[in-house]
Biopython code that builds the backbone (N, CA, C, O; Angstrom):
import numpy as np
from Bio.PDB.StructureBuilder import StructureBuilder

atoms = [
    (1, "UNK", "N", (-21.427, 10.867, -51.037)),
    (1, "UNK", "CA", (-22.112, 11.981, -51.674)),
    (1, "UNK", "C", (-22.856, 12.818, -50.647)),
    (1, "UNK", "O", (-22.860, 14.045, -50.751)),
    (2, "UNK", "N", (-23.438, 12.239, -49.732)),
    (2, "UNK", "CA", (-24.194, 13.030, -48.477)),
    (2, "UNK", "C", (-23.137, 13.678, -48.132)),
    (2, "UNK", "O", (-23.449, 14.869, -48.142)),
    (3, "UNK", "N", (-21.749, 13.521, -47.745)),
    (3, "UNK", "CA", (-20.859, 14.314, -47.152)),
    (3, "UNK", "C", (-20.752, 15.599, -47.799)),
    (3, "UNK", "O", (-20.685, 16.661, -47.179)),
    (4, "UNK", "N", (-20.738, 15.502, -48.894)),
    (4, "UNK", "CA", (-20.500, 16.538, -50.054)),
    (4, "UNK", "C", (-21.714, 17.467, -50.306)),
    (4, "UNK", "O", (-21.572, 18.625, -50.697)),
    (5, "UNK", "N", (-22.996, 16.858, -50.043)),
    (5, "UNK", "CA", (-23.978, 18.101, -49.468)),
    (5, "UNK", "C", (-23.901, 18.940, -48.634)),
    (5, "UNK", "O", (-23.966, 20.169, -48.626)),
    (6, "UNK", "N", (-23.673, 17.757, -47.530)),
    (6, "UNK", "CA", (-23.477, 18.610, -46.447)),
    (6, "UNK", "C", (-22.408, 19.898, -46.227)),
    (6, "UNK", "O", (-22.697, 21.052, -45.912)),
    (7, "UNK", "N", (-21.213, 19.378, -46.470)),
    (7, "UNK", "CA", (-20.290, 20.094, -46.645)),
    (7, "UNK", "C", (-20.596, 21.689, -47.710)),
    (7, "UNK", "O", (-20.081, 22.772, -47.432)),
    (8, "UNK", "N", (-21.748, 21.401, -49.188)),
    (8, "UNK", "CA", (-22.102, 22.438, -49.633)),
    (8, "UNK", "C", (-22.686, 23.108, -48.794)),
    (8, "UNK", "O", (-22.127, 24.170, -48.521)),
    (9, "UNK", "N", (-23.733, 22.860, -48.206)),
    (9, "UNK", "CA", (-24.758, 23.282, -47.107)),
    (9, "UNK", "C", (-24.263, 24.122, -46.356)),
    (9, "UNK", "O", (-24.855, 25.144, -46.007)),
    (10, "UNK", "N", (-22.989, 23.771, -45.971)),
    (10, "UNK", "CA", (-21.744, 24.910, -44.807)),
    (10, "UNK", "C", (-21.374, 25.756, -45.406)),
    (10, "UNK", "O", (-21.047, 26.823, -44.885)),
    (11, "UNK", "N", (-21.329, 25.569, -46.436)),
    (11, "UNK", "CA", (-20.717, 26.666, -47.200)),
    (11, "UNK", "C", (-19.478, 26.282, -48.227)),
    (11, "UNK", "O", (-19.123, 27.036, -49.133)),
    (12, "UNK", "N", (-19.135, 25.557, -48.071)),
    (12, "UNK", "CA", (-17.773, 24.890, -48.249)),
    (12, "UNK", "C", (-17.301, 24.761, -49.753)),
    (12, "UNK", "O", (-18.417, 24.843, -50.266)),
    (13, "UNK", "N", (-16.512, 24.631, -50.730)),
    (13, "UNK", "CA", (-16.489, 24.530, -52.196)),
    (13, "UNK", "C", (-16.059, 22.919, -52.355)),
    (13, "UNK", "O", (-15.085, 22.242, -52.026)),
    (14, "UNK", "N", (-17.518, 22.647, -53.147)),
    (14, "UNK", "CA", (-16.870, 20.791, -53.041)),
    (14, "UNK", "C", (-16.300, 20.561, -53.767)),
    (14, "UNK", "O", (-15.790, 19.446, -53.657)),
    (15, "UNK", "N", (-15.873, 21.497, -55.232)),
    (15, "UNK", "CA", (-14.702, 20.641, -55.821)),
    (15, "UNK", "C", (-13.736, 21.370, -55.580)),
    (15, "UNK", "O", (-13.052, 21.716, -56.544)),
    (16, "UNK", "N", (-13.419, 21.774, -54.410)),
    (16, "UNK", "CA", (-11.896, 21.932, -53.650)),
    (16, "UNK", "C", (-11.652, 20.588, -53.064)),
    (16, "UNK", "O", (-10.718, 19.810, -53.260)),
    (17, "UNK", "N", (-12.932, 20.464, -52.133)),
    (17, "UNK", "CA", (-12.627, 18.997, -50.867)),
    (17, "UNK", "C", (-12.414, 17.786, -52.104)),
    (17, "UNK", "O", (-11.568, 16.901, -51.978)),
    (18, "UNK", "N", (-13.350, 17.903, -53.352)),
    (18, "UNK", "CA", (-12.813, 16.747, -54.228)),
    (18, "UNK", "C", (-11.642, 16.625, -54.772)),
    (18, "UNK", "O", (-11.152, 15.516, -54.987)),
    (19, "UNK", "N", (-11.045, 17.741, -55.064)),
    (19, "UNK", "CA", (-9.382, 17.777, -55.587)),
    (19, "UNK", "C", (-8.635, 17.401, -53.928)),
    (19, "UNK", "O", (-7.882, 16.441, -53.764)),
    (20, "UNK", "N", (-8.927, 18.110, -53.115)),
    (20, "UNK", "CA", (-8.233, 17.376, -51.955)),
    (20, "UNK", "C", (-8.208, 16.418, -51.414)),
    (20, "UNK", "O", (-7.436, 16.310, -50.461)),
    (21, "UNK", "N", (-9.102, 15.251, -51.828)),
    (21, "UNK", "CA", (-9.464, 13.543, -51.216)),
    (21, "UNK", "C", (-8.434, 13.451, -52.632)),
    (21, "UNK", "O", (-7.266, 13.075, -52.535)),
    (22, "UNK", "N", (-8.884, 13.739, -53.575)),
    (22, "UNK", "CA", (-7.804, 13.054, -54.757)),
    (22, "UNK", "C", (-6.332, 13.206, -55.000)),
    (22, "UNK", "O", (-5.476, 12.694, -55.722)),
    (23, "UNK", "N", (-6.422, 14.204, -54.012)),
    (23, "UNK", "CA", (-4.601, 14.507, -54.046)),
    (23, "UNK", "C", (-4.158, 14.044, -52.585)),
    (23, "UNK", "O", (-2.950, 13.929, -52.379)),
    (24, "UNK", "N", (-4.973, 13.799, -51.659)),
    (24, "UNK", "CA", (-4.189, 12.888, -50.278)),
    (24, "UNK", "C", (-4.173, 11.246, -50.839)),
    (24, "UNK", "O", (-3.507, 10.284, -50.456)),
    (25, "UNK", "N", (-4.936, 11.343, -51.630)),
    (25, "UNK", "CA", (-4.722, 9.448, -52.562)),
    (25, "UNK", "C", (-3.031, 9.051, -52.981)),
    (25, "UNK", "O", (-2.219, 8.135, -52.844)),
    (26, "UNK", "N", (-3.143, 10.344, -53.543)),
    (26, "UNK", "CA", (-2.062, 10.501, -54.061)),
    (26, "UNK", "C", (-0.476, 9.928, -53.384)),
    (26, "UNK", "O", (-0.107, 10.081, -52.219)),
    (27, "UNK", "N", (0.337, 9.197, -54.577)),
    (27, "UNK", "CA", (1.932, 8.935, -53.560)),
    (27, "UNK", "C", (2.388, 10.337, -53.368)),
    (27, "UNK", "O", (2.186, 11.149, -54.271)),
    (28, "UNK", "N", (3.163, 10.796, -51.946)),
    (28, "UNK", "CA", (3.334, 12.157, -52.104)),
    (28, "UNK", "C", (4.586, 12.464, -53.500)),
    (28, "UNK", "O", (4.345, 13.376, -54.290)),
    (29, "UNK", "N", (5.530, 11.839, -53.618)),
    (29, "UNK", "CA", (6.169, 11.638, -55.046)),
    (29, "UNK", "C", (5.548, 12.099, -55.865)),
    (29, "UNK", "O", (5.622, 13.275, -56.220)),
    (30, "UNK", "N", (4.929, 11.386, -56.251)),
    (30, "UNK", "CA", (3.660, 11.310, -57.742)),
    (30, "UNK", "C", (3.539, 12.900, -57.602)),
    (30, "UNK", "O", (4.071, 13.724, -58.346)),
    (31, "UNK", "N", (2.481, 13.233, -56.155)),
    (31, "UNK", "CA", (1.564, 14.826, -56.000)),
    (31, "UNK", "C", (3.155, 15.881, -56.162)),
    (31, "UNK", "O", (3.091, 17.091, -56.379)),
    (32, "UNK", "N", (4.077, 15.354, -56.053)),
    (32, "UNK", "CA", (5.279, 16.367, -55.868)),
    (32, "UNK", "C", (5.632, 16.559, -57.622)),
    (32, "UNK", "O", (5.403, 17.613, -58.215)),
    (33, "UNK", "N", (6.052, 15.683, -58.094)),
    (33, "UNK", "CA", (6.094, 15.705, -59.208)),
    (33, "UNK", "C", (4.937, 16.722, -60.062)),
    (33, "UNK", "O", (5.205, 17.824, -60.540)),
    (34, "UNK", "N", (3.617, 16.042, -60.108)),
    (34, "UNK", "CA", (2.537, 16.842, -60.815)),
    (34, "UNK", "C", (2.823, 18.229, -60.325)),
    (34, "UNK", "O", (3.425, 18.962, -61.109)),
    (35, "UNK", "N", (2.620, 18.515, -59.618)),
    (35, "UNK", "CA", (2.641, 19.912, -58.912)),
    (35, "UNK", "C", (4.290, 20.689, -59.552)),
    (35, "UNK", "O", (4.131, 21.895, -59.362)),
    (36, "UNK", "N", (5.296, 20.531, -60.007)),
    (36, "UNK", "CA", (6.248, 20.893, -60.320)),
    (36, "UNK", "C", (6.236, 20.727, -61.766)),
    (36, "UNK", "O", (7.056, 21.495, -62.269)),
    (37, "UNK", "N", (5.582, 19.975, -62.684)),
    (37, "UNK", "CA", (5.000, 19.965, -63.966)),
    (37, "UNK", "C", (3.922, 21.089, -64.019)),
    (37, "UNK", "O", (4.080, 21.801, -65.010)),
    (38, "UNK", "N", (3.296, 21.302, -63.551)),
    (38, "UNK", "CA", (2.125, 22.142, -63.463)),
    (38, "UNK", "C", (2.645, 23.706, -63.388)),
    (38, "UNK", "O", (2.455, 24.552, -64.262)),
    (39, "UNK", "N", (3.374, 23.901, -62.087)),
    (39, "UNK", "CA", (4.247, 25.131, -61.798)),
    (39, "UNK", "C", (4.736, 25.310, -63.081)),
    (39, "UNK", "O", (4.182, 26.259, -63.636)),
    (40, "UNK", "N", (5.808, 24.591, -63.951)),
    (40, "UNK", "CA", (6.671, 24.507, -64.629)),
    (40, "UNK", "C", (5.879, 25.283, -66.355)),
    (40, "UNK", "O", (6.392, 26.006, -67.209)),
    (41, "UNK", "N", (4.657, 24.762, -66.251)),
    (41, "UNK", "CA", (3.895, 24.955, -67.762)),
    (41, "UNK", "C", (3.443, 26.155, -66.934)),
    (41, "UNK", "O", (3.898, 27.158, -67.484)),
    (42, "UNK", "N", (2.839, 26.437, -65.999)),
    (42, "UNK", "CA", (2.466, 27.635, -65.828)),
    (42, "UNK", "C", (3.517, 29.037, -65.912)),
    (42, "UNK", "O", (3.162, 29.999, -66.594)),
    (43, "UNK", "N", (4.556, 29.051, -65.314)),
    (43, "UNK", "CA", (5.316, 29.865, -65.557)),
    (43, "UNK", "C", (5.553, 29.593, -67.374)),
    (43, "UNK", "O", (5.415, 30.737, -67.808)),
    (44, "UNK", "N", (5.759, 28.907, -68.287)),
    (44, "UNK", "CA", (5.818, 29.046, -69.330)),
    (44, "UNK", "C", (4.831, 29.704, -69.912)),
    (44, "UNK", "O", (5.041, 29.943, -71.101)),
    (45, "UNK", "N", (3.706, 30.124, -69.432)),
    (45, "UNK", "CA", (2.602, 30.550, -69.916)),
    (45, "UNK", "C", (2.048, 31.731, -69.556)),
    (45, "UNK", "O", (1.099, 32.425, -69.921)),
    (46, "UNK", "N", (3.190, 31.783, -68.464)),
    (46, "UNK", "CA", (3.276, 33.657, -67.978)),
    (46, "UNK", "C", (2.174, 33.954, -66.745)),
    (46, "UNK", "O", (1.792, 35.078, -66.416)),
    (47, "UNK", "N", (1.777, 32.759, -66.177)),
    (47, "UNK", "CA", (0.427, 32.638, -65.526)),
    (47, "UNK", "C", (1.166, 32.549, -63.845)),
    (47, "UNK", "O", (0.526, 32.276, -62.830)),
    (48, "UNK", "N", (2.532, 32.832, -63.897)),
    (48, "UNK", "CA", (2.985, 32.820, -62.402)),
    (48, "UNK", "C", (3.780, 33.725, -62.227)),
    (48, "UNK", "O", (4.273, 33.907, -61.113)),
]
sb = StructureBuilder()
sb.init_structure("model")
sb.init_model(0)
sb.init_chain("A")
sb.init_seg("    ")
for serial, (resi, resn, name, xyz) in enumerate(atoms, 1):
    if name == "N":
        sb.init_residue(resn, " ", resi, " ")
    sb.init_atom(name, np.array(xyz, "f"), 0.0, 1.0, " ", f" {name:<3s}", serial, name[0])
structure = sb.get_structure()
């Protein structure tokens, strides 16, 4: 959590760096998949 101050403190957007620790967790499979589900509803939704 100190990291995540700090990191506000710089300037930085922490729930970017938090979606990004949670998506390097990630199997790259798995993150490939979500990400092509996601694309997939978004263009259905006219949002791409």
């Amino acid at each position: 959590r100190d990291v995540y101050a700090e990191a506000k403190g710089n300037g930085f957007d922490v729930k970017a760096l938090r979606t990004i620790v949670r998506l390097r967790k990630q199997d790259e499979n798995e993150r490939a998949e979500q990400e092509t589900i996601l694309e997939t509803y978004m263009q259905a939704l006219g949002m791409l």
